[in-house]
C-alpha positions in Angstrom: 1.2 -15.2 -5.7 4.5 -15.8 -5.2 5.2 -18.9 -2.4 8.1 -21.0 -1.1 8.3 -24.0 -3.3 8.1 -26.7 -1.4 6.6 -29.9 -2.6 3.4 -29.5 -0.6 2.7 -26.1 -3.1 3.9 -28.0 -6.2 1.6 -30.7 -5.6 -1.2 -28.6 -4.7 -0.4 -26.3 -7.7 -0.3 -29.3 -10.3 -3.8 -30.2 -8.6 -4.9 -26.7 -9.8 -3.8 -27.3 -13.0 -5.3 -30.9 -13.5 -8.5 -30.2 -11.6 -9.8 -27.9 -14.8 -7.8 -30.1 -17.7 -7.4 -33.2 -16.8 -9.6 -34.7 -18.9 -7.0 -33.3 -21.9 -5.4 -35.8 -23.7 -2.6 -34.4 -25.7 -0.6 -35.7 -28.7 3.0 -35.3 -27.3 4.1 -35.2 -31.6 2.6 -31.8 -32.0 1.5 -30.0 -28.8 3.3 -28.7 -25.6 3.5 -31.1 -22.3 1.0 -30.5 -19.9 0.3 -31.0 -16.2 -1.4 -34.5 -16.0 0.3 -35.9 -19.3 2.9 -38.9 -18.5 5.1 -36.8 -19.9 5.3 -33.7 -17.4 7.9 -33.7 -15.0 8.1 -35.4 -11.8 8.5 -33.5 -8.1 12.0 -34.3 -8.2 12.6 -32.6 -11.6 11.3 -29.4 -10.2 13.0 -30.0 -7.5 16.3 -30.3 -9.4 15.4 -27.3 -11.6 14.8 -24.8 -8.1 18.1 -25.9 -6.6 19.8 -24.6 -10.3 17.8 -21.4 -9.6 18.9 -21.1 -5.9 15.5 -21.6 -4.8 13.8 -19.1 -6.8 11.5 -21.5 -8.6 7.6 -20.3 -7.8 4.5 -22.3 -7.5 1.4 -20.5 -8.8 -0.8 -20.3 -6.1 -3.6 -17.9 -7.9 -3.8 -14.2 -6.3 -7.7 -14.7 -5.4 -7.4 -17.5 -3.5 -8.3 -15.6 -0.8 -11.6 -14.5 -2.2 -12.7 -19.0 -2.7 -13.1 -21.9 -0.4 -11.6 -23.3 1.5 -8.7 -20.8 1.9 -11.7 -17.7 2.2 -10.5 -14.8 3.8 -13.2 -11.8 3.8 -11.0 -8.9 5.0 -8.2 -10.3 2.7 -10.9 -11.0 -0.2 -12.5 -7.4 0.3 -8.7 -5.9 -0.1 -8.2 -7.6 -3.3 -11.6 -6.3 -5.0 -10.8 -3.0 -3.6 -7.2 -3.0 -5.3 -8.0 -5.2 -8.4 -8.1 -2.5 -10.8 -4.5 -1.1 -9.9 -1.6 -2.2 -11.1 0.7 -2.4 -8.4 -2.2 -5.2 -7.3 -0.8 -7.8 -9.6 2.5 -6.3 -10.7 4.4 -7.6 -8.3 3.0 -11.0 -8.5 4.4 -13.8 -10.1 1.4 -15.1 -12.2 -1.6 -12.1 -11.9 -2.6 -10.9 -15.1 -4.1 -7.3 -15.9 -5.9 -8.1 -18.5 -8.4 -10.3 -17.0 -10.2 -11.6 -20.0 -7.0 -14.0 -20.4 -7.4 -15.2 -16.7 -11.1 -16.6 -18.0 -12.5 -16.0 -14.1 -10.2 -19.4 -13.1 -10.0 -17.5 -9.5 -10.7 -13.5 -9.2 -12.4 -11.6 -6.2 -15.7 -11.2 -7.8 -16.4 -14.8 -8.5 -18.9 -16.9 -5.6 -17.2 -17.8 -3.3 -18.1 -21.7 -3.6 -17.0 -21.4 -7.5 -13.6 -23.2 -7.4 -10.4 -21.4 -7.4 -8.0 -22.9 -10.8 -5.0 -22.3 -12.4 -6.9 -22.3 -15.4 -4.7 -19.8 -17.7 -2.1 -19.1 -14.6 1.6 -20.3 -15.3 1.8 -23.0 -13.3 5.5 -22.3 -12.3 7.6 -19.3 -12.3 11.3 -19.0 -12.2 11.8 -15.2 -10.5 15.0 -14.3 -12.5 17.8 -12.6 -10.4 20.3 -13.4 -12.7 21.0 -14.3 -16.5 22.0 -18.2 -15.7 18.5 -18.2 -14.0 16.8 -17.5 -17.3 19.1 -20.2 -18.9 18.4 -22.8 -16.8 14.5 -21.6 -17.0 14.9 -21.9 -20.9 16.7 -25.1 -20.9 14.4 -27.0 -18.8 11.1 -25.7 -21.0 13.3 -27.0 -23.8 13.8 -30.3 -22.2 10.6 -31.1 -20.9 8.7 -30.0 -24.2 6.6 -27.3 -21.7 5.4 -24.1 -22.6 7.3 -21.4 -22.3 5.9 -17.7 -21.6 7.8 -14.3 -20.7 6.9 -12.2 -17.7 8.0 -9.0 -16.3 4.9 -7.0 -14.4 1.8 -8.7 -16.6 0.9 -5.5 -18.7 0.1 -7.3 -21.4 -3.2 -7.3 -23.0 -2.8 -9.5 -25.5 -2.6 -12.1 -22.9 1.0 -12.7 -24.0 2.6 -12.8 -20.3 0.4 -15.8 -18.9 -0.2 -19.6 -20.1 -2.0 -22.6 -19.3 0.4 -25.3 -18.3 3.3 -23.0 -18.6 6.8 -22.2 -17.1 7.4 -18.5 -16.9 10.7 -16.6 -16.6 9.8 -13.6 -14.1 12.3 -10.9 -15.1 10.6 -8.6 -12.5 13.8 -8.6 -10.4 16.3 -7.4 -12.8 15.8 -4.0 -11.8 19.6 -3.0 -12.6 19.8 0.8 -13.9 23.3 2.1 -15.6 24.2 5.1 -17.1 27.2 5.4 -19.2 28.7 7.4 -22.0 28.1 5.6 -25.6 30.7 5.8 -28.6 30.4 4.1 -31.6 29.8 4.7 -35.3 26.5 4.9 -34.9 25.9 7.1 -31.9 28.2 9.1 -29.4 26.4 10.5 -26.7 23.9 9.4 -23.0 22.7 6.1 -22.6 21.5 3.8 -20.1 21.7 0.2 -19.8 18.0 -0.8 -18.0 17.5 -4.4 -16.6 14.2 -6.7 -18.2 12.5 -5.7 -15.0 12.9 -1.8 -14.9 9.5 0.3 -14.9 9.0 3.6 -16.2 8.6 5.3 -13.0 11.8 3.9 -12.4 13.8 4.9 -15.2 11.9 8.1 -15.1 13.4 8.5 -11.3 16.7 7.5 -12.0 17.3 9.7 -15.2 15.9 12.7 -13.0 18.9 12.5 -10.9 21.5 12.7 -13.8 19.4 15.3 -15.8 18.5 13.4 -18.2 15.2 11.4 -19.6 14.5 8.7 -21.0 11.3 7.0 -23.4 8.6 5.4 -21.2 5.1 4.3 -21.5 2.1 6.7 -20.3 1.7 4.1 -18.0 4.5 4.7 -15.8 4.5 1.4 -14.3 4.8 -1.0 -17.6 8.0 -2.3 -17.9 10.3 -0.3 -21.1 12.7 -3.0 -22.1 9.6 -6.0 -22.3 7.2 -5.5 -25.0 6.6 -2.1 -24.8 10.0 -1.5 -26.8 10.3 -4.5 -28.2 6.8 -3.4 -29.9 7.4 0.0 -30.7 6.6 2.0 -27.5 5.6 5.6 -27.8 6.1 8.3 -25.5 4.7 11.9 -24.6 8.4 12.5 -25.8 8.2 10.7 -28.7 7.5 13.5 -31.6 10.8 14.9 -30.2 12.3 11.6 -29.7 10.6 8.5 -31.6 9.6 5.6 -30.1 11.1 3.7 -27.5 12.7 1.4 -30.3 14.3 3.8 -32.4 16.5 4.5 -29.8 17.8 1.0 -28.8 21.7 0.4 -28.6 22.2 -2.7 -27.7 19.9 -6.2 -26.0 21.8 -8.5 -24.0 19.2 -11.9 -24.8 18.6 -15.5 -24.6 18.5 -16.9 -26.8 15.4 -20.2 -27.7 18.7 -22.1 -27.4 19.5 -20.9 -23.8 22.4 -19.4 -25.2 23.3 -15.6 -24.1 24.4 -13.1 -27.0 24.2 -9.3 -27.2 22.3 -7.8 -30.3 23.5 -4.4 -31.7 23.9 -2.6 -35.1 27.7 -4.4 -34.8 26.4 -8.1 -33.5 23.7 -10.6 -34.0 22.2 -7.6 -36.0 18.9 -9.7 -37.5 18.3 -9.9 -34.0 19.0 -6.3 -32.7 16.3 -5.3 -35.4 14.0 -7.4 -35.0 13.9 -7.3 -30.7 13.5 -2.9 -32.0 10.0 -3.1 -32.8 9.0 -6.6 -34.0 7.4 -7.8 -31.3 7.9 -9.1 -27.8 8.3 -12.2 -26.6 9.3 -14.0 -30.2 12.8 -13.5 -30.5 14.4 -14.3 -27.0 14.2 -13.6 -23.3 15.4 -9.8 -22.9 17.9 -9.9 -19.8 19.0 -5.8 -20.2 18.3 -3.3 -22.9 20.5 0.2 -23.3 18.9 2.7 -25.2 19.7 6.4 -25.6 19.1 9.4 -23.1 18.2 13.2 -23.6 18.9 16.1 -21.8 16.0 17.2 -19.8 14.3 20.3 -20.0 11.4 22.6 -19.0 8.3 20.9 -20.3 4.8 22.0 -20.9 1.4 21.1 -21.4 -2.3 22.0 -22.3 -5.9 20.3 -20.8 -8.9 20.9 -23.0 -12.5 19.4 -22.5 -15.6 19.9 -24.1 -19.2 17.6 -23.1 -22.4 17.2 -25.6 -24.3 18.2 -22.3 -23.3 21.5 -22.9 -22.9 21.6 -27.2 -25.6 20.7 -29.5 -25.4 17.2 -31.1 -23.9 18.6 -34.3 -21.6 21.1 -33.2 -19.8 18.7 -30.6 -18.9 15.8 -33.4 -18.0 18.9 -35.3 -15.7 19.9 -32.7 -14.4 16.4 -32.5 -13.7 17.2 -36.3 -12.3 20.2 -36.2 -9.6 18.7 -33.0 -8.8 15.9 -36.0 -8.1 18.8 -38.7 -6.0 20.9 -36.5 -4.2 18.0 -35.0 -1.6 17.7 -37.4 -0.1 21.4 -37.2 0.3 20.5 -33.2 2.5 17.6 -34.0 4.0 19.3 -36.4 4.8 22.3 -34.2 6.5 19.6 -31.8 3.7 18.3 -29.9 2.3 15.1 -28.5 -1.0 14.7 -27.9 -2.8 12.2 -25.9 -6.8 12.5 -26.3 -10.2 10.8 -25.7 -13.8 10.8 -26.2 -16.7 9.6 -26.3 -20.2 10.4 -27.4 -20.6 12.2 -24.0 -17.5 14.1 -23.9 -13.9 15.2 -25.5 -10.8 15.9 -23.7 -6.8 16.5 -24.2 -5.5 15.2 -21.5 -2.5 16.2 -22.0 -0.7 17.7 -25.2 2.9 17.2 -24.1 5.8 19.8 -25.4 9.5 19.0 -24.7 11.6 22.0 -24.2 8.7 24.5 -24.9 7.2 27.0 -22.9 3.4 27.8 -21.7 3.1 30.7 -24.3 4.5 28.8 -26.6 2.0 25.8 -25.8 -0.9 28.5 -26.0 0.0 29.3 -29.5 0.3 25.9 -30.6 -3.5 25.3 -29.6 -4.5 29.0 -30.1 -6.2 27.8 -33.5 -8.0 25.3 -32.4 -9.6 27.3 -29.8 -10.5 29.9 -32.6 -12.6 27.4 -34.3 -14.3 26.2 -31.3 -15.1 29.7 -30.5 -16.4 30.1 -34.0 -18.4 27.3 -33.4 -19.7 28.4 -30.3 -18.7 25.6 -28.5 -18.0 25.6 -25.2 -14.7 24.3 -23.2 -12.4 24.8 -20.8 -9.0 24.8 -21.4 -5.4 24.8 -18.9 -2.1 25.3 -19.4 1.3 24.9 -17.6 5.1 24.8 -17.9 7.2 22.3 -15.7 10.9 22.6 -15.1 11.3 19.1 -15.6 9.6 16.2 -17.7 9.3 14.3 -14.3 7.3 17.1 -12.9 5.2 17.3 -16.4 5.0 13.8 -16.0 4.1 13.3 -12.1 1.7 16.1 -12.9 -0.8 14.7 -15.9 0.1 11.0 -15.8 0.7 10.6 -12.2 0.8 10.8 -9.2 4.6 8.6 -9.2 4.7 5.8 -8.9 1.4 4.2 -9.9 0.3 6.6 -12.3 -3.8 7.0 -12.6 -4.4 4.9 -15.1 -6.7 1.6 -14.1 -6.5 -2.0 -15.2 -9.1 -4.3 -15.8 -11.7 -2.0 -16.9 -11.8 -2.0 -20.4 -11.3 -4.5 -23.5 -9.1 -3.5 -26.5 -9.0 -2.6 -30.5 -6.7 0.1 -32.1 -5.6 0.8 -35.6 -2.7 3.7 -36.6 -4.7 6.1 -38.1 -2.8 8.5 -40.3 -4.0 12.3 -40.1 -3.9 12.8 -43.3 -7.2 10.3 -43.8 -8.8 12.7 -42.0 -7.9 15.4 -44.9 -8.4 13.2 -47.6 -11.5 11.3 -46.4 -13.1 14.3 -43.9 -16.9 12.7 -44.8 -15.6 9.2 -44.1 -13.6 9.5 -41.2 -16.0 11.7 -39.5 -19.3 9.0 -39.6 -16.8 6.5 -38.9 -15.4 8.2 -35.0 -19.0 9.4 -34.7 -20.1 5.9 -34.9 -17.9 4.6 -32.7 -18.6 7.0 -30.0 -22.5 6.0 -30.4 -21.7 2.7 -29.8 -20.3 3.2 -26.7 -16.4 2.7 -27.6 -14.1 4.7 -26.5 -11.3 6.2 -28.7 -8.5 7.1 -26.8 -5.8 8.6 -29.1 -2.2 9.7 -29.5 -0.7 12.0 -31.8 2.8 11.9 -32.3 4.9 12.0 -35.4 8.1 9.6 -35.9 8.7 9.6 -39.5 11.6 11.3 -39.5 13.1 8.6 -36.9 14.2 5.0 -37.8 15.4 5.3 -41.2 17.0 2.6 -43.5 15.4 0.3 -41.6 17.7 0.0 -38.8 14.6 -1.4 -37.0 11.5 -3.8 -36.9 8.7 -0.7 -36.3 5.7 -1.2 -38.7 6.4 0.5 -41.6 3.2 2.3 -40.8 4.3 4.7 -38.0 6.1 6.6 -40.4 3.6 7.8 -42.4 3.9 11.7 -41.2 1.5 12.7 -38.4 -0.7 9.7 -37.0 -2.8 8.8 -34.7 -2.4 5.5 -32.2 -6.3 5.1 -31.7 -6.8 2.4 -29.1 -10.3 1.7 -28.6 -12.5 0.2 -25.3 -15.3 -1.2 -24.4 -16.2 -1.9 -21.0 -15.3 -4.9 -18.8 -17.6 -5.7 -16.0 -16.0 -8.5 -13.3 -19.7 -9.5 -12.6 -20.1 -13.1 -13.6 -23.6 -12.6 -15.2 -22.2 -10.0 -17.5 -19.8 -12.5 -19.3 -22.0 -13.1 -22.4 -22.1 -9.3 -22.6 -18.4 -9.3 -22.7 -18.0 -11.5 -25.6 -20.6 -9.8 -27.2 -18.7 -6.5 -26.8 -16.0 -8.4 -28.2 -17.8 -9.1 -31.3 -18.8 -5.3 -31.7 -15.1 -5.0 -31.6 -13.7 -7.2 -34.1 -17.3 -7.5 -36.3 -18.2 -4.1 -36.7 -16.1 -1.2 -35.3 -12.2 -2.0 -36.2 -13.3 -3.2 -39.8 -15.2 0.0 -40.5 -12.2 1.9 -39.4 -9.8 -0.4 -41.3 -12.0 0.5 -44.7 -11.3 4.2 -44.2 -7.5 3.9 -43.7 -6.5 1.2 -46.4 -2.2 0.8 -46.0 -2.4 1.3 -42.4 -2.0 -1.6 -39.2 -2.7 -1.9 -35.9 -0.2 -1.7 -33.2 1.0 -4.3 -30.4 3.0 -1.6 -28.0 0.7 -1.9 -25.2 
């Protein structure tokens, strides 16, 4: 939540924090300063370090508060669990989380009301960036002071990589500056646009309507694109015509560890320009603005398919599932992207994305799938459409603009980049392995897409891996239940996860990785 800092809220903030670890001791030598150590800063350091920031310094005052005494607010508290699971809930928060396995229950709605309400894995202070010398003095101080240091734009992350215990976050939220300009250099000549850290897809998607153009952006139209959604790859529904979000980076403006600001390109600081295109966010510096190409828009269009095992025989809906996997890689190949899931209850396309194609052409492109289904005699439903622009493709499967309709907090994450061509190769193995996933309840939720032909001579830091022809980005989920009493069944689903169902995967498609572009 996002307060004035006074010292009141910095006091009761570091009482937060030292309520659930101050029984820590820490060896200053090797491990970060933290709130209760003689070494954390006084009042009058913070102080000092808000007036650099122009009063912009935030004390973490957990988003649930509400929901715990003795700050209990039922109509406030009932909002929150009603609201919990969308993103707009905690993206424009200075310290909420989506990914609530990483909060460890320290204060949510759906805790008792008597538990305590801790920072627990909150940042316990947040700088809200408006400007590039606010990140400098925000990297400087963490420097300093020895404190942790985390990076923050909306809280997407679910690798818990945008919170910390003990930590000072740089909120880049606010640097919502979009620019569109002409590139021309010897490495490209043509549309661009220069996007602040704090610039969501829905945003840039908006934006790049009104020239004509379009930009790569997440299916989650409310993720930040220059955070780690680039900096980690980040594929698109454009991205078989396109690439991924990193193969089409120009230039970073950064801070640097050091708190000094550079610019990254092919023609400066060029370790770091490759390695901010795909290697990983939040390792190499803060991200202030990122330019990246642009592409003409055009009419889009798209396809819907479903099929449940209530309605197919055991066998002949995995063998469906199957016969989706063999055909996939002619629908990429034909200039598709495909986004997918299932489950052992039911299969869907939801949707298959084609950039500057029509609906007949769309229809052709899935016409042989549907011939084997029909073979089978399995039965589905199937949709198609044609959009005049990708906005209105977008707004039309992934929306509706701005939020989007996909939920947070209701899930827990594996994935693995599964080529298509294990599918050929290994057709026995990789079909026991999906139909054992979907009998353990895990849901595979996949994208096909093909960027090999994007990226070459390693002009950038994607894993090698995504260029292996047609692929697949399987994510996979279990469930995440908020109830307190299910928390053991949580972990346990965790170990199902990492025990059982990614290393049975990772046997059938030896070479491959898993990807961090969420």
């Amino acid at each position: 939540m996002k307060a004035p800092f006074l010292t009141a809220s910095l006091l009761a903030a570091s009482a937060l924090a030292v309520d659930l670890d101050a029984s820590v001791s820490l060896n200053p030598l090797n491990c970060k300063c933290f709130p209760g150590d003689t070494c954390w800063p006084s009042t009058q350091d913070w102080d000092s370090l808000n007036q650099t920031v122009s009063g912009r310094l935030v004390a973490t005052v957990p988003l649930a508060q509400a929901c715990h005494d003795p700050n209990y607010d039922p109509v406030r508290c009932q909002a929150l669990r009603d609201g919990w699971q969308n993103p707009a809930t905690h993206m424009d928060d200075s310290a909420s989380v989506m990914a609530p396995f990483f909060a460890n229950q320290s204060c949510d709605p759906f805790t008792s009301q008597s538990k305590p309400c801790t920072l627990g894995n909150y940042v316990v202070y947040a700088v809200e960036a408006e400007s590039t010398a606010d990140i400098v003095a925000a990297v400087k101080f963490a420097k300093k002071n020895n404190i942790r240091f985390v990076i923050r734009n909306t809280g997407h992350d679910y690798l818990g990589r945008s919170t910390g215990a003990g930590a000072l976050s740089v909120w880049t939220h606010k640097l919502d500056g979009i620019e569109f300009k002409e590139w021309n250099d010897e490495d490209y000549r043509g549309s661009a646009v220069k996007l602040g850290a704090g610039v969501q897809g829905f945003e840039a998607m908006s934006a790049a309507l009104e020239k004509k153009q379009v930009v790569l952006g997440g299916e989650c139209p409310s993720v930040g694109i220059a955070g780690g959604y680039t900096q980690g790859g980040g594929h698109s529904a454009l991205s078989t015509s396109f690439g991924l979000s990193a193969d089409n980076t120009l230039e970073f403006e950064v801070v640097t560890a050091a708190g000094e600001i550079v610019t990254a390109s092919q023609a400066q600081n060029t370790d770091l320009y490759w390695a901010l295109s795909g290697g990983g966010g939040g390792n190499y510096g803060v991200v202030v603005s990122m330019t990246v190409k642009t592409f003409p828009d055009a009419h889009v269009s798209g396809a819907t398919l479903s099929f449940y095992a209530s309605e197919n025989p055991t066998e002949s809906f995995y063998g469906a599932v199957d016969a989706f996997h063999a055909a996939l890689p002619a629908m990429v190949e034909a200039g598709a992207m495909t986004v997918y899931f299932f489950t052992s209850d039911f299969f869907m396309i939801a949707p298959l994305t084609a950039y500057n194609k029509t609906a007949a052409e769309v229809e052709a492109i899935m016409a042989p799938f549907l011939t084997t289904l029909t073979a089978m005699g399995v039965k589905y439903t199937s949709a198609y459409s044609q959009s005049a622009t990708y906005y209105e493709h977008y707004d039309k499967y992934f929306g509706p603009l701005p939020a989007g309709n996909i939920q947070v907090g209701i899930a827990q994450y594996g994935g693995r980049l599964v080529p298509l061509s294990a599918f050929e190769a290994n057709a026995t193995g990789m079909s026991a392995v999906t139909r054992y996933i979907a009998e353990k309840n895990v849901t595979w939720i996949g994208v096909g897409t093909d960027v090999s032909r994007f990226g070459g001579g390693g002009t950038n830091a994607v894993l090698p891996a995504w260029r292996a022809g047609p692929i697949v980005h399987a994510t996979l989920t279990t469930e995440w239940s908020f109830d307190p009493a299910a928390w053991d069944r949580m972990l346990a689903n965790q170990r199902l996860m990492t025990d059982d169902i990614l290393p049975r995967l990772e046997a059938v498609t030896p070479g491959s990785a898993k990807c961090f572009d969420l």
